[in-house]
Structure formats: structure tokens, C-alpha cells
C-alpha positions, 0 to 999 in steps of 0.5 A, spaced: 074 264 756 079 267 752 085 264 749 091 260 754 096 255 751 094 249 753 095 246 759 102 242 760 101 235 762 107 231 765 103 224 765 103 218 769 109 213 769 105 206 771 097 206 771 093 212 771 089 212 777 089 220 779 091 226 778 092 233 781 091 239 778 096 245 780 094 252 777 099 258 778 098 264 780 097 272 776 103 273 771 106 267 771 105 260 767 104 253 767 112 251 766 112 255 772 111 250 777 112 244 773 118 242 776 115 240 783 112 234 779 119 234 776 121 233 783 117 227 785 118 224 779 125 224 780 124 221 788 120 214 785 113 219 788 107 219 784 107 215 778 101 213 778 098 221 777 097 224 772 100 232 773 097 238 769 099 246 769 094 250 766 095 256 763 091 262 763 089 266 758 094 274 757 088 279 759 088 287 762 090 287 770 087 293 772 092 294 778 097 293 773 096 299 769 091 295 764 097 291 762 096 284 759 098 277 763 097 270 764 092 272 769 085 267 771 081 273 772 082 281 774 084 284 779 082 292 781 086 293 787 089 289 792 084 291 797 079 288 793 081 281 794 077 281 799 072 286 798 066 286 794 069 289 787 071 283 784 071 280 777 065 275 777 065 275 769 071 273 770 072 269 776 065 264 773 069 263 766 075 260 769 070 255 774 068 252 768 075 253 765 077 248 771 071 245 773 072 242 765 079 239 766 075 235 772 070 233 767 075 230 762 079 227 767 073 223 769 072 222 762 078 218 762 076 214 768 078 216 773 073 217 780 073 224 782 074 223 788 082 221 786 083 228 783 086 233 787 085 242 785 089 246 787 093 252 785 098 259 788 095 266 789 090 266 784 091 259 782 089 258 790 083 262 790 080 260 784 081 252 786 077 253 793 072 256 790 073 252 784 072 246 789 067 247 794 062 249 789 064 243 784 058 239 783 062 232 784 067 229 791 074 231 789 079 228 792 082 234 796 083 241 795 088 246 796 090 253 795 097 256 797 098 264 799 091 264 797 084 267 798 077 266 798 074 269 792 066 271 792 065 271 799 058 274 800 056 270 794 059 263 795 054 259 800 049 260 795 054 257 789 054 251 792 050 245 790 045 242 794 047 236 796 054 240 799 058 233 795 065 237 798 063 238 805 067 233 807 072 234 802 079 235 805 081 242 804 089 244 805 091 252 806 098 254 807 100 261 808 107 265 810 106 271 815 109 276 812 106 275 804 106 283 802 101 281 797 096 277 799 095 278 806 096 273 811 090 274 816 086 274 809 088 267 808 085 267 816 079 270 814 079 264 809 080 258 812 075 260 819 069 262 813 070 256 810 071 252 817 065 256 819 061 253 814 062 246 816 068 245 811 075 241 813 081 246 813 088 244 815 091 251 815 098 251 815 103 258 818 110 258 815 114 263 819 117 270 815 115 268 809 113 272 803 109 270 797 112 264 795 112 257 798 118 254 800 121 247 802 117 246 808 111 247 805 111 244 798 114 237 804 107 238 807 104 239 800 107 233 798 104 229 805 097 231 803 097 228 797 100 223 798 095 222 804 089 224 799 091 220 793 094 213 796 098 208 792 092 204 789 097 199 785 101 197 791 105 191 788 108 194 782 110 201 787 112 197 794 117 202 793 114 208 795 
């Protein structure tokens, strides 16, 4: 994989006994979305998990004119999305990229199943295609305005033994997203429910590509749900 800055990391305040993984989307950074684990911390939440930002490497965006952006993989056109012209190179070197954050917070002892992979836009894509091929059990799965990446391909990625059938998977999508469309995050979610994966897709209404409020408070649920409190005596607050 090209050269990125190194992932940001807000590390966790008590025990570590989790981490959630949160990559952004095409043209922005790590620091972009640093502030939702900023905002927890502020609110007593999470103490116990380790939060990392990845940043992806400046590459040439074919839809942008060829100019260079933090981007986990090219992208040709918007339609292509959802089609069969996609970057594969592209798409597999940042698999490995994320699927080796996994690996050395596993190194660290944490169970793979306390670890969380999620992302917005690409960042999004890229975690559910990351998550559902991923050869260990994760903890949970999420993508936010994202897509499915590698569609015709993506059942014959998957590992034997399927570690993540049952794993947990949360999609949220606004119904008026320009970019990436709110039926392909449909489209999305009833492929993967359809090959015997658990989404829970949530709509917000008149929104564009963004998150808002309501959504980053079910974010928030699910993790919690996902990642529960381990160390209950030294957190009774939460």
C-alpha cells in the first residue's frame, strides 16, 4: 500500500479491553472524525476502548480529474460504485492495510471479537468488505453512506468457515445522499442479508452525505451493545 501518515490513536483511559477502528472517507483524514472518540471521552463513554483513525495514502482519483487525495482506493466514476469497473488492486491493498490494524490489536491481546471495523463512504465500503472476508470473529461491523465494493466477486473472498456470518453488521444511510445513493446502500444491505448476513440498516430522513445527531447516537448503541463494559467495578458509572 502507498505511504499514509500513521493512523491516529486516542488510547483507552482504564484497562484496554476493545477497540473500534473508524476509517474515513475519499479526501479526508483521520483527524476528521477523531472528535466522535473526543466526544465520548468527554461523556464518561468507552474508557476501556482503544479508538484508531487510519489515514489513507494521497493517490490520483480518476473522477476528480486525476488529482491526488487521501483516498483507500480509486474511483472512475460514480457509477462505478456499484459496477463492475472498480479498483481491485486498490480495493485488496487496503484489505490487507486494515485487516493488519486487526492483526496488531490482536497482538496486543485483545480478542478479536472485542474489536469493531467500521468506516463512512469508503472508509464504510471498505470496512464491510474488510469485515465479512476477514478470517477472524469480529466484534461488530459498520459502514456509514457506504456501499458494497467487489460485489460479483465478494462470496468467493470469504473464508471457509464463514467466521463472521453471525457477526453483527450496522448500515446507516441518509435518503437524500447526491453521492452515494441511498438504494445502493439498499442494494447493500439486502445482498448481504441475503447471503445469510445480520444488518440492521438504519434510514435518516433528508439526509445528504453526512452523519448527523441521531446517527452517530445509534453508532454509539451499537458499540456499546457490541463492546460492553468488561471491567464493571472501576466504570458503575456508565
Amino acid at each position: 500500500m502507498a505511504s499514509s501518515a500513521a493512523a491516529l490513536v486516542v488510547p483507552a483511559l482504564k484497562k484496554h479491553t476493545g477497540t473500534v477502528i473508524m476509517a474515513h472517507g475519499l479526501g479526508d483524514s483521520g483527524a476528521g472524525w477523531i472528535s466522535l472518540a473526543e466526544n465520548w471521552r468527554k461523556r464518561g463513554k468507552f474508557e476501556e476502548i482503544s479508538f484508531i483513525f487510519p489515514n489513507a495514502p494521497s493517490i490520483p482519483i480518476t473522477v476528480n480529474w486525476g488529482m491526488r487525495m487521501p483516498g483507500w482506493y480509486d474511483i472512475k466514476n460514480f457509477g462505478a460504485l456499484v459496477s463492475d469497473d472498480q479498483d481491485e488492486p486498490g480495493i485488496l491493498r487496503t484489505r490487507d492495510y486494515f485487516n493488519s490494524l486487526i492483526k496488531t490489536e490482536i497482538d496486543k491481546g485483545i480478542p478479536s471479537y472485542r474489536i469493531i471495523l467500521g468506516g463512512f463512504s469508503q472508509g464504510g465500503a471498505m470496512s464491510l468488505l474488510t469485515g465479512v472476508t476477514s478470517e477472524v470473529k469480529l466484534g461488530g461491523i459498520f459502514g456509514l453512506s457506504s456501499y458494497l465494493l467487489l460485489h460479483d466477486k465478494l462470496q468467493s473472498m470469504v473464508p471457509n468457515e464463514n467466521p463472521n456470518k453471525d457477526t453483527p453488521i450496522f448500515m446507516g444511510h441518509g435518503d437524500s445522499d447526491p453521492m452515494v445513493k441511498y438504494q445502493w446502500a439498499k442494494m447493500t444491505a439486502e445482498k448481504l442479508t441475503e447471503w445469510g448476513y445480520k444488518v440492521d440498516f438504519h434510514t435518516y430522513k433528508d439526509l445528504v452525505h453526512s452523519v448527523d445527531p441521531t446517527e452517530i447516537d445509534d453508532l454509539e448503541k451499537y458499540i456499546m451493545e457490541k463492546l460492553p463494559v468488561m471491567d464493571q467495578g472501576s466504570q458503575s458509572g456508565l
